[in-house]
N, C-alpha and C positions, 0 to 999 in steps of 0.2 A: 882424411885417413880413417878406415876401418877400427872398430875396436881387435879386428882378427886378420889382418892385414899381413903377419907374420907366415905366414902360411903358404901363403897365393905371394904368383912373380904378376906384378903390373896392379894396375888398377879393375876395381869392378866396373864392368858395363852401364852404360845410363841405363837401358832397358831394366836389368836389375836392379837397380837401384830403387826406378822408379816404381817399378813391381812392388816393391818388398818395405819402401818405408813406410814409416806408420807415427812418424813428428807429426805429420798432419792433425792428426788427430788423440793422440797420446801425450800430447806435450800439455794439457788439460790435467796431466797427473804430475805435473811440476813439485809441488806441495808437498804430495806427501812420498816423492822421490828425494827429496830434500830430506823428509825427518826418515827417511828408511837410511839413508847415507849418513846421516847425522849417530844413528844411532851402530849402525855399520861399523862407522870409526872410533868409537868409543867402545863398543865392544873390541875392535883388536889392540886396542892400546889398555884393555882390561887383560886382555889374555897375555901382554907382552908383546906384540906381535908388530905393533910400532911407538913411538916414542911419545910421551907427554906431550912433547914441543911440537913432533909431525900431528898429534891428533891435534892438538890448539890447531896450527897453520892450517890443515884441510877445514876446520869448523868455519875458521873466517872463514875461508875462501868459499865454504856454500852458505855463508850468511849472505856473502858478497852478492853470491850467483839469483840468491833467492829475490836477493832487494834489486838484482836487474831484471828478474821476471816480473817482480812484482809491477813496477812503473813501467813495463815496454823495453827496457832499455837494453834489453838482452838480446847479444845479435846471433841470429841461427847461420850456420855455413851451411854448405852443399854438400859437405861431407856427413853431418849429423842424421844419420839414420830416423834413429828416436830419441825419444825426452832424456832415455841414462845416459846417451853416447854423450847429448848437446852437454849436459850438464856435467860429466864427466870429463871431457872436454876443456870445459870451462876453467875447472875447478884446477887442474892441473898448469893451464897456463897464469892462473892466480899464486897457485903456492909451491910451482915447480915441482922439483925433484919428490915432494911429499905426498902431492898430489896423485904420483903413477901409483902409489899406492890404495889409493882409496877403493879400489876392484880388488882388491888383496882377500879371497876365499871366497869372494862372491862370484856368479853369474848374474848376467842379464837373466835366466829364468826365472831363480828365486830372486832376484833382484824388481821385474817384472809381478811378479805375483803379490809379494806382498805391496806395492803400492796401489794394486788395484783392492786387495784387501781394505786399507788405510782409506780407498778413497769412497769405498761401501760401505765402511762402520760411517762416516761422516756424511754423507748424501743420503744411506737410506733413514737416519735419524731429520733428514731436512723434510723429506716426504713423510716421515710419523708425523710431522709437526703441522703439516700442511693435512693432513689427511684430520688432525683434532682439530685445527680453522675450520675445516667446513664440518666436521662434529659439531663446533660449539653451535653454527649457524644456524645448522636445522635445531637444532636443542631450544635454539633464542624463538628459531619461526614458529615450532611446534608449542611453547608455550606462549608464544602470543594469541596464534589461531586459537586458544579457548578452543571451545565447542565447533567451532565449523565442524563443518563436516561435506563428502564430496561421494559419489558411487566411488567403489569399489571394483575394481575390474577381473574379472578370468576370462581367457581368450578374446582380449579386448572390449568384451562385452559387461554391459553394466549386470556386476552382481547383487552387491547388496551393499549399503548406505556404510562408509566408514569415518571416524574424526581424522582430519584434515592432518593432524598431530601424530596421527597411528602412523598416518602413508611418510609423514618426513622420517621419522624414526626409525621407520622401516629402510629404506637407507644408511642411515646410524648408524646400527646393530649391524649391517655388512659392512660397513667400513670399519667398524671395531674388530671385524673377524681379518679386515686386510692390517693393522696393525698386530693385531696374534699373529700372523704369517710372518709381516717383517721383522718381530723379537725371538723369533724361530728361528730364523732364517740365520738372522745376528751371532747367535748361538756358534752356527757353522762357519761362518764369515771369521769371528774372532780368535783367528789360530794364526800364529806367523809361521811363514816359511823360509824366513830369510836365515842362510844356514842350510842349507840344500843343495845351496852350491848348484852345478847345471842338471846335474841328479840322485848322486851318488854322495852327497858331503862332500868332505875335504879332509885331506891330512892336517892340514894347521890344525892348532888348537883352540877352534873357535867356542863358545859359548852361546847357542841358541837363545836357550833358558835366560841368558841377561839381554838379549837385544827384545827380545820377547815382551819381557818386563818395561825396557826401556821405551817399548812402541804403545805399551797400553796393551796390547795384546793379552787376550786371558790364559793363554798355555801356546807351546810353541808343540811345530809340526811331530808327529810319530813316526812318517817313513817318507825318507827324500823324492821318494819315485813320485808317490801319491801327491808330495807339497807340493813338487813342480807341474806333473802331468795331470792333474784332476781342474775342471772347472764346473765342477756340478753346485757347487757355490755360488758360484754365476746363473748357474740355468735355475735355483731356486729364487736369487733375487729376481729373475727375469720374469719367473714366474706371479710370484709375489706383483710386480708393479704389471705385470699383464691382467692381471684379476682384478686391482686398481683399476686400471682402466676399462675393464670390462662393466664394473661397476658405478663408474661415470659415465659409462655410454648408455646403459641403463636408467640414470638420473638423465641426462639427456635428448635421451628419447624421447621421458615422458616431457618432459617441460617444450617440447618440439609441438606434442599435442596440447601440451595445457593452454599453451599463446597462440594455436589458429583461431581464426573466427568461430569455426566451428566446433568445439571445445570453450575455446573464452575464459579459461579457468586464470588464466595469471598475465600479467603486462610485466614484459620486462623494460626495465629503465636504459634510459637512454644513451647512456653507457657502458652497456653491456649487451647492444646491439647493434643491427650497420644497417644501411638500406640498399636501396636496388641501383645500380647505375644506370636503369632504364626508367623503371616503373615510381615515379613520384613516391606515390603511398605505401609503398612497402616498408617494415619492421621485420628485419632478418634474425631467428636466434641463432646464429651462428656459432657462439659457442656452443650452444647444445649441440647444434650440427655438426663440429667438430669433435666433440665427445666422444660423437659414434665415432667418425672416418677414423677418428687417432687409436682408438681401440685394435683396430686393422692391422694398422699400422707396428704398433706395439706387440701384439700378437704375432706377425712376421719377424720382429726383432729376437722373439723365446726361439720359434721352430727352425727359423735361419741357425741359431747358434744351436740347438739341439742335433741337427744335419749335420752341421761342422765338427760333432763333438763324435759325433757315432764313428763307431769302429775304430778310432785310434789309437795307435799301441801305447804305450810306456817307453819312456815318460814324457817328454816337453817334445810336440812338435809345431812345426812353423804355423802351424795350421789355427794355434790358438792365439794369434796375432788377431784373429777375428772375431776376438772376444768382446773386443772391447766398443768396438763402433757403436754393435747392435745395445750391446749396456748403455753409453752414454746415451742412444738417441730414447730409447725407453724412457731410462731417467729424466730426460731433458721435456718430454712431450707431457710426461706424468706430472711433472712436479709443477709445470705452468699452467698445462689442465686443472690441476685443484684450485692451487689460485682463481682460475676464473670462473671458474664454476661457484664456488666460495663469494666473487664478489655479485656475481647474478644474480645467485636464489637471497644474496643480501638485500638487495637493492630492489627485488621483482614486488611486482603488488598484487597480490589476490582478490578475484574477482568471486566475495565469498559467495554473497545473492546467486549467481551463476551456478557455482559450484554445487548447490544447497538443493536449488530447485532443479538441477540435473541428477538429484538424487532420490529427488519426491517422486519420483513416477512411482505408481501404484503395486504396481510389480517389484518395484523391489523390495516389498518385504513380505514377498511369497514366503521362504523360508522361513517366518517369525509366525505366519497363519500357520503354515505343516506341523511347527515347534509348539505352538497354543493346544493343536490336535491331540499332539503326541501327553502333552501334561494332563488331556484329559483323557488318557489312555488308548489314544486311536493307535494302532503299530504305526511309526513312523512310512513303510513303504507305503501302506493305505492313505495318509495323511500327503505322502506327496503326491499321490495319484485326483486325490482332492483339490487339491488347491491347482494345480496343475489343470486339470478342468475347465478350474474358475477363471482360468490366465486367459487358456486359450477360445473360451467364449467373452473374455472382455478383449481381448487382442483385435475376437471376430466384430464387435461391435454392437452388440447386444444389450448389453449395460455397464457400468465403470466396475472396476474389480470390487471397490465399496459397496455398491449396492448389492452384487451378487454376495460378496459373504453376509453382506447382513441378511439377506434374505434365505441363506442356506440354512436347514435343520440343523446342522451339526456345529456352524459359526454362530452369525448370529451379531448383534449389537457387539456385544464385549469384543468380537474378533476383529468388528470391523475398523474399532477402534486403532488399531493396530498398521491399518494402511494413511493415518493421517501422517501430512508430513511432521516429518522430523522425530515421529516417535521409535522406529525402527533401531535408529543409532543407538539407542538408549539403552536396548535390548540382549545388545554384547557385553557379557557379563562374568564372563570368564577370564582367568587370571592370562593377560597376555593378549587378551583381543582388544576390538576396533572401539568399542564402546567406552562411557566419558568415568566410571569408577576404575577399571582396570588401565586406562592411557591416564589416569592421574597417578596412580601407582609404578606406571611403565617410567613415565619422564622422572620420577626421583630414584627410577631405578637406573634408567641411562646417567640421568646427571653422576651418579654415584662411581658408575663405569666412565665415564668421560673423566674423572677427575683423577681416576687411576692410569688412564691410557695417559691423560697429559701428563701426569709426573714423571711418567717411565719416559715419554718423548724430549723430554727435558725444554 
C-alpha cells in the first residue's frame, strides 16, 4: 500500500512502480531517516500535537526498526517505494494506531531532504578525514626524502632540479584547498528543512526551530519552497569531491610515470599493485590508473546532476529523486580512492639515485647561468639569449654545457660551477620555492596547517 493510495481507485502499475522507486538505492539513508523521525516525533509531542505515551510508543518502535536494519533482519515488501515508506511502514505495524501518526505535518519532500542533509554533514566529515590520511602521508614522505631531489617538469619536459619534498607537498597544499571547499560547503549543507512540509509548511503548530536543534543542525530553513525545491547543496558537495578526485587523478598520473621503466623514479609495493593475466613480468599501478578513469567517472556524477537540476520550477519535483545516485556513487569512488592512494605512496619506495641523476643533466640549470648573469647586471632578456646559445651548441655536440660556459667571456669558472650536479637545487631561495631553506620552512609550515585541517576534521 501506497503512502497516497487515498486518492487513486486500484493499485499502481508495476511499470510504475518499477520506474519510479528508488529503496534500491536510498535505503543507504536508513540512519539518518531514523534520527529525522526521531526527532520529527518529539517535536510534535513538544508542540502538543501527540501524546507523551504515543511519542514513547513510535521511539520504540524506530529503535525497533533501526536494530532490524542494523543486523539484516529487516524485511522490505514490494509495496515499499523508498527508505521513508519501508520504515514508516514498519513503524506503524510495531506501535499501531500511534504509529499512523508519525507523518503528522511532514512530507516525504522535506522528509527526504533533510536526511540527505544528515547523511552529508556525516560522510563529507569521512572524506576530511581520509583526505588528512593522505596529508599526513606525503607530510611523513616529504620529510623523510631530506634532500632528494628530482627534475621538475613544464609541459612534461624537464625544467629545473626540485626537492623531492616540494613535489609531495605540492599535492598537500591542493588537498588542503579541497578540505576549505568541503567546510564551505558544510556551511550550506547544515540548515534543516524538516518542517516545510511538501512546500508550503503546514497549519499544525509545528516547531522547526526545535527539531532543528534536536538534529545538530545549525539554524533551520527560511523559505519552504527553497528547503524542499533547491539542491545546489548537492551540486556544491558534488563539486567539492569532483576536485578531490580530480586531484587524485593528478597524483596518479604522475606516480603512473614515476614506476615505468623509463622514468624508474618509485617501486610500488606489492600490495598496492596487480600483475598481467598474460604477461609474467608485469607490475600494474593500477590504482594510480584508477585515479585517473574514476575522476571521469566523478565528473559525470556533478554534470548528470547539474542537467537534472536545470530549468526546474518551484518547488520539489520528481526529477530530484536523481539526486541522490550520482551523490552516493562520487562519495563511494572518492572516499576508497584516498584510502588507496594513501596506502600506495605509503608503502612505494624511491628510486632516489634515479631521480637525482635524472635531474643532473646539464641543462638544467640554464636558468641559474641567466640568473648568475642577471646579478652581474646582464638584463635578464640578453642573459637568456646567452645561455640559450650555449644549450643549443651543447645539445649540437660541440662541447658539454660546462665547458662552454667556462670558456665564455661573460661565465667563466665561477659559472660553470653552477652546472655541477646537485648544486642547482640549492639555488631556490625564495620563500615558497623548490630549494632545501625554503621547503624546511614550507614543511613546518604545512605541518602547522595539517594540524588545524585535522582538528576541524575531527
Amino acid at each position: 500500500m501506497t503512502l497516497w493510495h487515498g486518492r487513486f481507485e486500484g493499485s499502481p502499475a508495476d511499470e510504475l512502480m518499477a520506474f519510479t522507486e528508488s529503496l534500491s538505492f536510498d535505503k543507504r539513508l536508513w540512519p539518518d531517516d531514523i534520527d529525522g523521525s526521531r526527532a520529527h516525533v518529539r517535536g510534535l509531542a513538544h508542540v502538543g500535537l501527540i501524546s507523551e505515551t504515543e511519542r514513547d510508543a513510535i521511539l520504540t518502535a524506530l529503535d525497533q526498526v533501526a536494530s532490524e536494519l542494523r543486523s539484516g533482519r529487516f524485511e522490505f515488501l514490494a509495496g515499499d517505494e523508498d527508505i521513508h515508506t519501508a520504515i514508516e511502514r514498519r513503524v506503524t505495524e510495531i506501535a499501531g494506531h500511534a504509529g499512523g501518526k508519525l507523518h503528522t505535518g511532514r512530507s516525504r519532500n522535506d522528509q527526504s531532504a533533510t536526511g540527505v542533509r544528515l547523511w552529508l554533514k556525516r560522510e563529507l566529515r569521512v572524506i576530511a578525514r581520509r583526505i588528512v590520511g593522505l596529508q599526513q602521508v606525503l607530510l611523513e614522505r616529504a620529510v623523510a626524502a631530506g634532500e632528494t631531489y628530482l627534475p621538475g617538469y613544464t609541459h612534461l619536459q624537464r625544467a629545473q632540479p626540485i626537492l623531492l619534498a616540494h613535489q609531495l607537498l605540492a599535492h598537500g597544499w591542493a588537498l588542503g584547498r579541497d578540505l576549505d571547499r568541503i567546510r564551505d560547503t558544510m556551511v550550506r549543507v547544515d540548515i534543516s528543512p524538516l518542517g516545510a512540509g511538501a512546500l508550503a509548511g503546514s497549519s499544525l503548530p509545528l516547531d522547526p526551530s526545535y527539531t532543528a536543534d534536536q538534529l545538530g543542525f545549525a539554524k533551520q530553513f527560511a523559505n519552504s519552497l527553497d528547503a524542499v525545491g533547491s539542491r545546489d547543496h548537492i551540486a556544491e558537495a558534488l563539486f567539492d569531491l569532483t576536485m578531490i578526485a580530480i586531484n587524485l587523478s593528478r597524483i596518479g598520473e604522475e606516480w603512473v610515470l614515476w614506476t615505468t621503466e623509463e622514468f624508474g623514479f618509485a617501486t610500488l609495493d606489492d600490495a598496492y599493485s596487480t600483475g598481467s593475466s598474460m604477461l609474467p613480468q608485469k607490475k600494474n599501478p593500477d590504482i594510480a590508473e584508477l585515479a585517473r578513469g574514476k575522476a571521469g567517472r566523478v565528473i559525470g556524477d556533478l554534470t548528470g546532476l547539474l542537467a537534472t537540476m536545470k530549468g526546474l520550477p518551484l518547488s520539489y519535483n520528481r526529477d530530484y529523486q536523481e539526486d541522490k545516485e550520482p551523490l552516493f556513487d562520487a562519495m563511494d569512488q572518492v572516499r576508497v580512492g584516498l584510502g588507496a592512494l594513501t596506502g600506495m605512496i605509503a608503502t612505494a619506495t624511491f628510486a632516489t639515485e634515479r631521480m637525482q641523476a635524472a635531474a643532473d643533466s646539464e641543462t638544467g640549470s640554464a636558468t641559474d647561468l641567466a640568473e648568475w648573469l642577471v646579478g652581474r647586471g646582464v638584463p635578464f632578456r640578453e642573459a637568456h639569449t646567452i645561455v640559450g646559445t650555449l644549450v643549443r651548441s651543447a645539445i649540437a655536440g660541440d662541447q658539454s654545457l660546462g665547458q662552454l660556459v667556462r670558456d665564455h667571456p661573460q661565465l667563466g669558472p665561477e659559472a660553470a660551477a653552477l652546472v655541477a650536479p646537485g648544486v642547482s637545487v640549492t639555488r631556490r631561495t625564495t620563500a615558497g620555492g623548490a630549494g632545501p631553506i625554503p621547503v624546511r620552512a614550507e614543511i613546518d609550515q604545512f605541518r602547522a596547517a595539517l594540524a588545524e585541517w585535522a582538528s576541524w576534521a575531527g
